[in-house]
C-alpha positions as CSV (number, residue, x, y, z in Angstrom):
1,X,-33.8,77.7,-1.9
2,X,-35.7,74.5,-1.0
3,X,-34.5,72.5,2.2
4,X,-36.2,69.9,4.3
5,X,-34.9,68.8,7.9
6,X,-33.2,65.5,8.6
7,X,-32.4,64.4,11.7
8,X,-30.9,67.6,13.1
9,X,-29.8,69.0,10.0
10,X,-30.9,71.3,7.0
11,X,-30.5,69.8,3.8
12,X,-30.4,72.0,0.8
13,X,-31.3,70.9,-2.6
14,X,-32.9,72.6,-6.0
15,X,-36.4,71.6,-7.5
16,X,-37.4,72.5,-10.9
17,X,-39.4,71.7,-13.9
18,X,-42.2,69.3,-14.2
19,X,-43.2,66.1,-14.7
20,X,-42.7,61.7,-13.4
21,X,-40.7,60.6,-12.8
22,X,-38.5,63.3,-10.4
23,X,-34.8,62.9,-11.4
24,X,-32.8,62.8,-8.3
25,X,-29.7,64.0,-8.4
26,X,-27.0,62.5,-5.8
27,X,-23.5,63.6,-6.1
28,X,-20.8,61.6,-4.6
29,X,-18.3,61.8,-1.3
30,X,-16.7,65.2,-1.0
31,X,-18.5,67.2,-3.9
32,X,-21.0,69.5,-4.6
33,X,-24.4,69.3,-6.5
34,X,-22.7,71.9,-8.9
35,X,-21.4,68.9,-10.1
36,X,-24.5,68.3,-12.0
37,X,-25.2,71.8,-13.4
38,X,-24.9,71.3,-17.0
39,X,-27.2,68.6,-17.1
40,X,-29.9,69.8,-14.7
41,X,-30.4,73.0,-16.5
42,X,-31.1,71.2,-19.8
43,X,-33.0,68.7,-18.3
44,X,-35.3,71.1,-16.2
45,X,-36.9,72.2,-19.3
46,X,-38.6,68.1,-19.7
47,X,-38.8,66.9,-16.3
48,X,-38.4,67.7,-12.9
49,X,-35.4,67.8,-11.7
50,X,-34.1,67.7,-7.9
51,X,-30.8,67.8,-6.7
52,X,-29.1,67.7,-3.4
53,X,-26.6,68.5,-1.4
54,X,-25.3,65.7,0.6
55,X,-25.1,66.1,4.4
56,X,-22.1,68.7,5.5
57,X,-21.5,69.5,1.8
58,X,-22.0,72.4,-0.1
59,X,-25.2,74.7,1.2
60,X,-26.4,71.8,3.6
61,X,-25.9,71.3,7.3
62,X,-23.9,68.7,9.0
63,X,-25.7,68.7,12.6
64,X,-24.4,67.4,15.3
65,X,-21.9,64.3,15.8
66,X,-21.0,62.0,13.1
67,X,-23.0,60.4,10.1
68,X,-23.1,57.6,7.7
69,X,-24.1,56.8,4.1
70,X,-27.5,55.3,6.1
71,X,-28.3,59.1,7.5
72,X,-27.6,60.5,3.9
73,X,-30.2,58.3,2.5
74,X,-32.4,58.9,5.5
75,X,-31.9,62.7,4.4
76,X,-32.7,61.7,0.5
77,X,-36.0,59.8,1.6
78,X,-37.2,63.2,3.7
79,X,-36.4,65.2,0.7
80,X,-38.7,62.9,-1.5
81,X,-41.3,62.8,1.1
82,X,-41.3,66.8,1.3
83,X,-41.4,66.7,-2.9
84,X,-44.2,65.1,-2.9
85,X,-42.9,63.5,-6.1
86,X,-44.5,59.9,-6.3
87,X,-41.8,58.3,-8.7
88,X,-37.8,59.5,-8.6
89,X,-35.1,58.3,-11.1
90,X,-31.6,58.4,-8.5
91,X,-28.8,60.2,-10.9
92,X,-26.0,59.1,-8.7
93,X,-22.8,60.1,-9.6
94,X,-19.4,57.4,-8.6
95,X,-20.0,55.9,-5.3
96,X,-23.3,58.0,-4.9
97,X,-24.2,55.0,-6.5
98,X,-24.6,53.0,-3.2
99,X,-27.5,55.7,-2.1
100,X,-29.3,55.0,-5.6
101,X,-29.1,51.1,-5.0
102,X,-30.3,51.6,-1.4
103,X,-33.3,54.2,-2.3
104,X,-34.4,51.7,-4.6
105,X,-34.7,48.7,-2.2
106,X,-36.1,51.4,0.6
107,X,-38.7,52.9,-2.1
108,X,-39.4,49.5,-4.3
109,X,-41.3,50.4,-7.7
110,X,-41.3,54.0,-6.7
111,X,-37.9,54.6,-8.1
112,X,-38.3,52.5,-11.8
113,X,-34.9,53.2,-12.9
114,X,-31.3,54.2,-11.6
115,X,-29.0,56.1,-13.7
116,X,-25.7,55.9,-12.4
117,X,-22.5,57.4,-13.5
118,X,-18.5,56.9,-13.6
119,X,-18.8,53.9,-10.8
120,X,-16.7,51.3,-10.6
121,X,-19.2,48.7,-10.6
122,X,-16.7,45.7,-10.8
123,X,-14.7,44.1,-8.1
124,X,-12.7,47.0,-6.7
125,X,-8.8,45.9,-7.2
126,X,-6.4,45.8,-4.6
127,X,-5.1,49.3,-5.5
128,X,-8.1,51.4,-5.5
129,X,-8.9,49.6,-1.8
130,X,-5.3,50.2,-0.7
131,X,-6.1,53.8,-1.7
132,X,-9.4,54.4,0.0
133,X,-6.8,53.3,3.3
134,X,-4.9,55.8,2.6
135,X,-7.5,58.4,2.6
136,X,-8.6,57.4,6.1
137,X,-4.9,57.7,6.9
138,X,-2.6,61.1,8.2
139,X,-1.0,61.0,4.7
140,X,-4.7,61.0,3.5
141,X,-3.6,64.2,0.6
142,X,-1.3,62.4,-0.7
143,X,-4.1,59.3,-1.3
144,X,-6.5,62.1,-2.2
145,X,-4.0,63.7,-4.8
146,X,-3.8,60.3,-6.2
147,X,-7.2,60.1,-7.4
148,X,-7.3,63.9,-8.9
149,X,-4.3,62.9,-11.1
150,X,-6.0,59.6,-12.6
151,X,-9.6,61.3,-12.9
152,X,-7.9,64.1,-14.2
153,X,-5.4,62.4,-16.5
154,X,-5.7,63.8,-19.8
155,X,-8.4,66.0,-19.3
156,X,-8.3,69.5,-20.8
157,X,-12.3,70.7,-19.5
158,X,-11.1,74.4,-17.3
159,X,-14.5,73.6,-15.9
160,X,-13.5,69.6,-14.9
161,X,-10.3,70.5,-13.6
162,X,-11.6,74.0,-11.5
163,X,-14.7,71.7,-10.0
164,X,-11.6,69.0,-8.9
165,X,-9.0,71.0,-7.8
166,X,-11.0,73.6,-6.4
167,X,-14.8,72.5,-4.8
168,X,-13.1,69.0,-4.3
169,X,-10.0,70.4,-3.2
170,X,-11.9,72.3,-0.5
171,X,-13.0,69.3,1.6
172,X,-10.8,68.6,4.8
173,X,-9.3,65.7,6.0
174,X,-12.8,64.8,8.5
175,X,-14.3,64.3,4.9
176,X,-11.9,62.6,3.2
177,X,-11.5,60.3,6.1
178,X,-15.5,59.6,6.0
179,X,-15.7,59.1,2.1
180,X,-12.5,56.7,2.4
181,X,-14.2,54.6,5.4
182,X,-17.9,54.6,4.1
183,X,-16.7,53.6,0.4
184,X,-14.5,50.6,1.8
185,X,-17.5,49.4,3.9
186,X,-19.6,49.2,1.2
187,X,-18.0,47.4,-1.1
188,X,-17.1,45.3,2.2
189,X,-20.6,44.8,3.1
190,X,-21.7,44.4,-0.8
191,X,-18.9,42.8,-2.6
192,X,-19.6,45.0,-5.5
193,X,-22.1,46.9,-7.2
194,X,-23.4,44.9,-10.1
195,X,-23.7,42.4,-7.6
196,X,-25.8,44.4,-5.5
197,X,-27.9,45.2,-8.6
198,X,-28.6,41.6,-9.5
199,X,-29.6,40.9,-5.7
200,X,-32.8,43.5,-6.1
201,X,-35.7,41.7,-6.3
202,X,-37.9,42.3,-9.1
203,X,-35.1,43.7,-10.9
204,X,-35.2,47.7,-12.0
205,X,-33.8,49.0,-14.9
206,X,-30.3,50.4,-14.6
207,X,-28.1,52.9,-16.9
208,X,-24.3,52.9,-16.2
209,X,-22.6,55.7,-18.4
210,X,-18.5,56.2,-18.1
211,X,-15.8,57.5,-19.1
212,X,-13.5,55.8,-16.5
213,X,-11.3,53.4,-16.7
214,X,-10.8,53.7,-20.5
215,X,-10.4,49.7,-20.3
216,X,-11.8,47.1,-23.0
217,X,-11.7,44.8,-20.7
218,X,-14.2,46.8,-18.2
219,X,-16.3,48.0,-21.1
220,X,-16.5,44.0,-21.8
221,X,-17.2,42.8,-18.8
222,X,-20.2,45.5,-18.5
223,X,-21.6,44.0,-21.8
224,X,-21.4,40.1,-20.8
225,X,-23.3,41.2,-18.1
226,X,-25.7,43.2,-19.5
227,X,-26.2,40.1,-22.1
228,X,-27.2,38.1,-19.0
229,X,-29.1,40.8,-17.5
230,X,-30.9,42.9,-20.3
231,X,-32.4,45.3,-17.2
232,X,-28.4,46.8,-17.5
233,X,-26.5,48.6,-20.2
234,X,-23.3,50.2,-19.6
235,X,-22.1,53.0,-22.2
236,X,-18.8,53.9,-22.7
237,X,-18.9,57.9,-23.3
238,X,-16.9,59.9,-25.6
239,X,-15.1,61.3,-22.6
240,X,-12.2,61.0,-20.5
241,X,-12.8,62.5,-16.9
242,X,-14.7,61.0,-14.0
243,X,-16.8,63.9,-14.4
244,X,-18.8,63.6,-17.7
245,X,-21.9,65.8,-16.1
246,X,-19.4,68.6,-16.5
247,X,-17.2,67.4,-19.5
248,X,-19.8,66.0,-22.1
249,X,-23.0,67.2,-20.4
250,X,-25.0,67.3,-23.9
251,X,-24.2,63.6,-24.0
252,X,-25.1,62.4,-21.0
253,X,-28.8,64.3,-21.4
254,X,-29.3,62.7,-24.4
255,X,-28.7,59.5,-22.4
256,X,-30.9,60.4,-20.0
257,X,-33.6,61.1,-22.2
258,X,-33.2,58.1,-24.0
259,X,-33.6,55.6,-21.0
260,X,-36.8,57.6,-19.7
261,X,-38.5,57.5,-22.4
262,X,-37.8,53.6,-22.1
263,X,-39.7,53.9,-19.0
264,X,-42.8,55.7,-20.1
265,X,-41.9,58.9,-18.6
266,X,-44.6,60.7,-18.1
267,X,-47.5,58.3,-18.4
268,X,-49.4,58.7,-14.9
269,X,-49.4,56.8,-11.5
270,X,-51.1,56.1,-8.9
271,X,-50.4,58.3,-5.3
272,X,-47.5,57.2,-3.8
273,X,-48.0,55.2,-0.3
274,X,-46.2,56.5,2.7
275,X,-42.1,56.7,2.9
276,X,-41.0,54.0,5.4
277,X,-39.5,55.4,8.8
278,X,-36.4,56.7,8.5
């Protein structure tokens, strides 16, 4: 298995297929790049397709002392560098999402696209901050269980409901604590992400597909914007878990292979410059 070393740490990831852009796969807080299975096995076949393991998840190392969303995108950018992959489309999956934002600014026309899924790319209500609280808190499972039962809420995937209750399930309260903290601050620090999105500078093209909330009013808000902004589309899938990688995984590669081909996958580049310094 392919791993590169960040800052103390090993960091684990698969690397397969061919081709540019690399698809970077990025799952989110307190889960597993099993996550993405489904999809990277189709998608392998086209393009080539990385996928990580977050710091002191899964098969990768946590190293010494604490870390941050900053020192998991420190560990992304060594993983690129050690890919030698001159162009990488971020897959980021929920709040992952903030990783995919900051690789682009860190990387500039480098990444020329982010795909990201199931985020809640609006202003967070109160709620959903009032529960990231709780996950920081001593009565964190009860926060935690919380979120299973609405990303699981009507969801009959063995596979969806295994990968939560199980691989997610696994994760102690050290995590939990770190994914409810680091989450807050960034929409703290942000506001939110489409916000962050509009603030890149030029813009980069951007796929949001979802399958939470099932809310008109979200999937309308998403549109306006993307009427104002045509670099953005937002699709709603045919799905109902927070997990559609798992749950409608034919559907999200036909996605995917629909907004590449919008960016000339495959046509060739120039050699990439040097990674900036961690």
């Amino acid at each position: 298995m392919p791993e590169v070393r960040s800052r103390g740490a090993r960091i684990r990831y698969d690397d397969g297929g061919q081709g540019e852009p690399a698809l970077l796969f990025l799952p989110g807080w307190c889960s597993r790049r099993a996550v993405f299975g489904p999809v990277t096995s189709r998608m392998r076949a086209r393009h080539r397709v990385l996928s990580m393991d977050l710091r002191g998840h899964g098969e990768s190392e946590q190293g010494d002392g604490d870390f941050t969303s900053d020192t998991v995108v420190d560990d992304a950018l060594v993983l690129v560098q050690a890919s030698g992959a001159r162009q990488v489309v971020p897959v980021a999956l929920s709040h992952a999402g903030w990783f995919a934002v900051e690789l682009r600014r860190r990387l500039g026309e480098r990444v020329p696209g982010l795909v990201l899924l199931d985020w809640l790319v609006l202003e967070p209500p109160r709620a959903f901050l009032e529960a990231l609280k709780g996950i920081q808190s001593s009565a964190w499972k009860g926060s935690r269980d919380e979120f299973f039962r609405m990303w699981l809420e009507g969801v009959d995937s063995e596979e969806v409901i295994r990968f939560v209750r199980e691989d997610m399930g696994s994760f102690g309260a050290e995590m939990w604590h770190r994914s409810g903290w680091e989450i807050a601050n960034a929409y703290a620090q942000q506001t939110y992400p489409l916000r962050a999105l509009s603030a890149l500078v030029p813009p980069v093209p951007v796929m949001h597909l979802y399958a939470q909330p099932a809310d008109p009013a979200y999937e309308m808000a998403q549109q306006s914007f993307a009427a104002d902004h045509p670099w953005f589309q937002g699709v709603r899938l045919d799905a109902r878990s927070h997990f559609p990688t798992l749950e409608v995984p034919e559907v999200v590669v036909e996605h995917l292979e629909r907004f590449l081909a919008g960016l000339g996958a495959g046509e060739r580049v120039s050699p990439p410059p040097p990674l900036p310094s961690p």
